[in-house]
Structures are given as C-alpha cells and as structure tokens.
N, C-alpha and C positions, 0 to 999 in steps of 0.2 A: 634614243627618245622615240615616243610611239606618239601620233599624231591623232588626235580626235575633233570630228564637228558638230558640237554640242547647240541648241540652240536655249535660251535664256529659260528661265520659269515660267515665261506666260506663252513660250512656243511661239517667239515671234522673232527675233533676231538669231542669226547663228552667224556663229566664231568658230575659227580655227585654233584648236590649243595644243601644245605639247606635253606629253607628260613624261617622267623616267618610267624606262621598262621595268617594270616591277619581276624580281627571280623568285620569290618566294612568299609563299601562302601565309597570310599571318595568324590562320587558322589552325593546318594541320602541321604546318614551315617543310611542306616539301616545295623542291624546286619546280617552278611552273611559267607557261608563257600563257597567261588569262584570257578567259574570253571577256571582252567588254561586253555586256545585256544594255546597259545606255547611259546617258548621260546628259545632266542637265548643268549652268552655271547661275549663280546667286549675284548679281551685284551687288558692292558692299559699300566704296567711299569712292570719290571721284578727288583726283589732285593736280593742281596743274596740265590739264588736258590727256590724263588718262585716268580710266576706271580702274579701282580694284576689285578684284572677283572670287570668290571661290567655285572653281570646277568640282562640279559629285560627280562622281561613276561607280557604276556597277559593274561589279567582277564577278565570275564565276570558276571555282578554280578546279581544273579537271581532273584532279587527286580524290579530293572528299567531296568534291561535287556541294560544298557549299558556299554561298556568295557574300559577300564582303564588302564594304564600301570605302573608294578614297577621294580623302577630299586636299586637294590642290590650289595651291594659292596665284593666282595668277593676274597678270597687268595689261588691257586692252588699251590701244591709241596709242601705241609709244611708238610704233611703225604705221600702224592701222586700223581702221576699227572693225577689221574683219578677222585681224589676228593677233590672238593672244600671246603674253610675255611671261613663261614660266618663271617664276620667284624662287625658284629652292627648296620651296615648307610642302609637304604635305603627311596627312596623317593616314590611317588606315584600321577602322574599324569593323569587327572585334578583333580585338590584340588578345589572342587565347598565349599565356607565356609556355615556351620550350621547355614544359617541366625540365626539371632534373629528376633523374634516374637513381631508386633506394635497393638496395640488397635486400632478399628474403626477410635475410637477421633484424634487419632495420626495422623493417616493414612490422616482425615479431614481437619485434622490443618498445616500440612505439608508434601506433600508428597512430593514434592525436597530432603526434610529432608532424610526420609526413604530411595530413591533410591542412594542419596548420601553416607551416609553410607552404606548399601550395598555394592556399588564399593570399597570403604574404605575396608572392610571385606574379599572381593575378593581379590586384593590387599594384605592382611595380609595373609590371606590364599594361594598365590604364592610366603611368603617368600620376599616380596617388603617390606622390613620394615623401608627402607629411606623416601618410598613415603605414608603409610599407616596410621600416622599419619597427614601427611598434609588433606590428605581427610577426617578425622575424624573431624580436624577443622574443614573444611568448612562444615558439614555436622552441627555440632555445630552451628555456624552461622544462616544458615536456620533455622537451631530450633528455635533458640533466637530471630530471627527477623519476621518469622512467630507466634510463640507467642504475642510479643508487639503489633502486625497488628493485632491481632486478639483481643487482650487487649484496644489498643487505636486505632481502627479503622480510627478518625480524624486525628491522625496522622501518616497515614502510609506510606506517601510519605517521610517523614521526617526521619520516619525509616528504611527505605530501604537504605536510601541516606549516613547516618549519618557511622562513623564508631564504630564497634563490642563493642568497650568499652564506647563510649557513651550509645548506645543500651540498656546496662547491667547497667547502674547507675537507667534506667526506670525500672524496674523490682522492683515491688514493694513485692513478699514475700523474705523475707528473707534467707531461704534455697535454693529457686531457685536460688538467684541471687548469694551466697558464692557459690554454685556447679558449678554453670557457671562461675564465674570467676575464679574459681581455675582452671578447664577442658580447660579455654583458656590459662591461662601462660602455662600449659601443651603443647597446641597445638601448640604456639608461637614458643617453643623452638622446636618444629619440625622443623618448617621454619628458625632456624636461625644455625648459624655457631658453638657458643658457648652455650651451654645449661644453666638456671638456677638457673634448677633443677634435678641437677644429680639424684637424688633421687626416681624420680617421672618419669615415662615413659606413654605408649601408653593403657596398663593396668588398670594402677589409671584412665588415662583419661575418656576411656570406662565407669569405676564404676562411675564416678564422670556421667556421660552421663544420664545412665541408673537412676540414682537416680532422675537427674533432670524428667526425663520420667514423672518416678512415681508420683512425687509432680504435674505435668506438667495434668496428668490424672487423677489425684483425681479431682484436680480445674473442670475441665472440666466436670466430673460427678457430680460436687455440682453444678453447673450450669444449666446442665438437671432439678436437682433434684427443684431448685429452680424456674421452668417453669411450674412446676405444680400446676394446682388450687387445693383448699383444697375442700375436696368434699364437 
C-alpha cells in the first residue's frame, strides 16, 4: 500500500489515505511505480459516525510520460478523522485496452475488421458492457464478409449485400464456419432483449473470434506458400 496526504476540495482539512500500489499504466500497460503530481478527496455520504469519500490522484507514468487519474473509494472516522479507511473499489481513468495483436494478412484482408474491434475493446475497456458486445458483432461480420470477397471474388457483390447467415452457409472449412456461427448467436443475443444463451457471454465470443483468426491465417499463408515455384 502506498500512503497519501490529501487535503479536501476546499484545502482545508487533510487526511491520511492508503492506496494499492498501482504496477501498471492503464495507458500504455507497462509496468511502473507512478509519480503522484497530487491529490484532492470529495466527500460523499456520512453513516453512523464515519464519512465516505472518494480520494482523486494524479499519476504520472514514467513510460509514456502521460498522466492518468485514480479515483479510490475510501471511509474516514472509523479509527479517526485524520485517517482514512481504504474500501477496496477504485477505478483508473483513461482505460486505453491492451489492444490485441493482427498479422500483416489480417491486417490485408480486412482492416474495417481490425479497427472495428478495436472500438469494441475500447468500449470494454470503459466498462460499456451493454454496447461492447454489439461491436464485437459487427466487427465479426467484416471478418466474415471480407473473407468470402476475398475467397469468391466473382461474387462479392453478392456478399456484401446478402445477410450475415447466408454469408456463413458459404464458408466452405468447417471449423471456420462452426466458430463463426456459434460467435454470432453469441453476438445476436447482444442485440436482442432476451438472451439464448445465458451461458455464453462477450468472453466465449472473443475466443470463438480469435480462433476463427487463426484458422483464417494459416489459409492465408498456405496460399503464399502455394505461389511459389519449385526451384
């Protein structure tokens, strides 16, 4: 725990608070031991003879050199009113997410794809977990349809136009097209009222994603591989 002495919002009372050492920047997510720049607390509700408060602080983080802010949920007058009673919760704003990592080929085959998830991710990463899903779908989509355009060229007007589960009956490997459908009834039930599959969330979805990737990039490099003349 790292200790801080913070004084209120009007700079007139100051407390002692504890906070967890923070290892990692939620900016650039390298590991780091932060510079605090300062620190103010909010009181919020008073209960049985102690306050509750949120502690701000400013961080500086000596990787990317930019700063970040966490807010700490904390309890005064339960020992004393000079020192704070750390709660557990605190949050950490901006939450940039630890993209995930595309291969060239990927990157070739569809880049709507990639920057669409990405926002999806962003999105997860602020805690949006109504809307972060939906974007996973349609990021899915792009995959799926940039794939068969890239598969059956002659017909890619066709597949642009068509919708997502015709799309996926053309997908002629097998693993590709069970990952893809299963990652869309997943995504479905994002967009819909009643779910399912209670079972199966934004998680599964993701693996179910990633997997098609793989399959998705191997093709793609037996395909290089097969451009080469035999010497």
């Amino acid at each position: 725990m790292v200790r801080i002495t913070a004084f209120d919002d009007n700079g007139v009372y100051k407390v002692d608070f504890e906070i967890p050492e923070l290892d990692e920047c939620p900016i650039c997510h390298h590991a780091l031991k932060p510079t605090i720049l300062n620190s103010k607390y909010v009181m919020d509700s008073t209960d049985k003879g102690t306050t509750l408060c949120n502690l701000y602080a400013m961080f500086l983080c000596p990787k990317c050199r930019k700063v970040f802010l966490g807010k700490f949920r904390q309890r005064i007058g339960l020992v004393s009113s000079h020192i704070a009673d750390y709660m557990g919760e605190y949050e950490l704003f901006p939450m940039t997410p630890n993209r995930e990592s595309f291969s060239d080929d990927i990157l070739g085959l569809s880049l709507t794809f990639v920057e669409t998830y990405g926002q999806a991710q962003q999105a997860e990463a602020e805690g949006l977990s109504q809307i972060c899903g939906i974007g996973y779908r349609k990021a899915l989509e792009y995959l799926v349809k940039d794939y068969l355009c890239h598969k059956f060229p002659a017909d890619e007007e066709a597949i642009k136009a068509e919708a997502l589960g015709q799309s996926l009956r053309r997908i002629e490997d097998g693993r590709i097209q069970t990952l893809a459908q299963r990652a869309t009834w997943i995504g479905n039930d994002e967009t819909h009222y009643v779910r399912k599959h209670e079972d199966l969330d934004v998680k599964t979805m993701k693996t179910f994603i990633r997997a098609m990737i793989n399959f998705i990039d191997s093709e793609l490099t037996f395909e290089k591989a097969l451009c080469i003349d035999p010497a």
